[in-house]
Residue, then its C-alpha position, 0 to 999 in steps of 0.5 A: x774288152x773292159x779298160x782296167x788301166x786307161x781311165x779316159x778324160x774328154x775334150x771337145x775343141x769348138x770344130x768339134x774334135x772330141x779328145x780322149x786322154x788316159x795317163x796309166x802309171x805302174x810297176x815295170x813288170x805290168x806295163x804290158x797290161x797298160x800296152x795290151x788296151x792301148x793296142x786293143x783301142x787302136x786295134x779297135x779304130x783301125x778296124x771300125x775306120x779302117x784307113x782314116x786315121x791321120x791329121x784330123x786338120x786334113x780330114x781324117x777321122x781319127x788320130x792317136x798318139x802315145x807318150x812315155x814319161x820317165x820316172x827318175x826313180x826307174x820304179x814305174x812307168x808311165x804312158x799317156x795315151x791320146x786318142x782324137x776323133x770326129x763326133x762319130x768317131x768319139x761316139x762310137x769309141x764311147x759305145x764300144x768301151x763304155x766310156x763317159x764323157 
């Protein structure tokens, strides 16, 4: 699957935790396009790191987490979507959905 709405910066944090953020702004009625790849890429980790994910501090491999800001003029959505990981995670991550650094 090609990511069309989540466009992804990285981070890494010097224990070598890389970071993955995407912010996907729109109209109500496509928000469930923006859902539909945030579910492909958490389907995606549970499937290559199946029962791994969790606090990255506790030894998991990976975690994510997923914010809704509400617009005051009701007219868009918006969704931050956070996913982290060890460096085999992020590399494989990258691979899959052709994702730069």
């Amino acid at each position: 699957m090609t990511l069309r709405w989540l466009d992804f910066d990285f981070s890494e944090d010097t224990e070598g935790i890389g970071t993955f953020d995407a912010m996907a702004s729109t109209a109500p009625g496509r928000m469930s396009e923006v859902e539909a790849e945030i579910a492909e890429v958490i389907a995606w980790a549970d499937a290559t790191f199946p029962h791994q994910r969790g606090a990255l501090d506790e030894g998991a491999t990976w975690d994510c987490d997923v914010q809704e800001l509400h617009e005051a003029d009701g007219l868009r959505r918006t969704l931050v979507f956070s996913v982290s990981g060890t460096t085999v995670f992020c590399d494989a991550l990258r691979a899959r959905f052709a994702l730069g650094d």
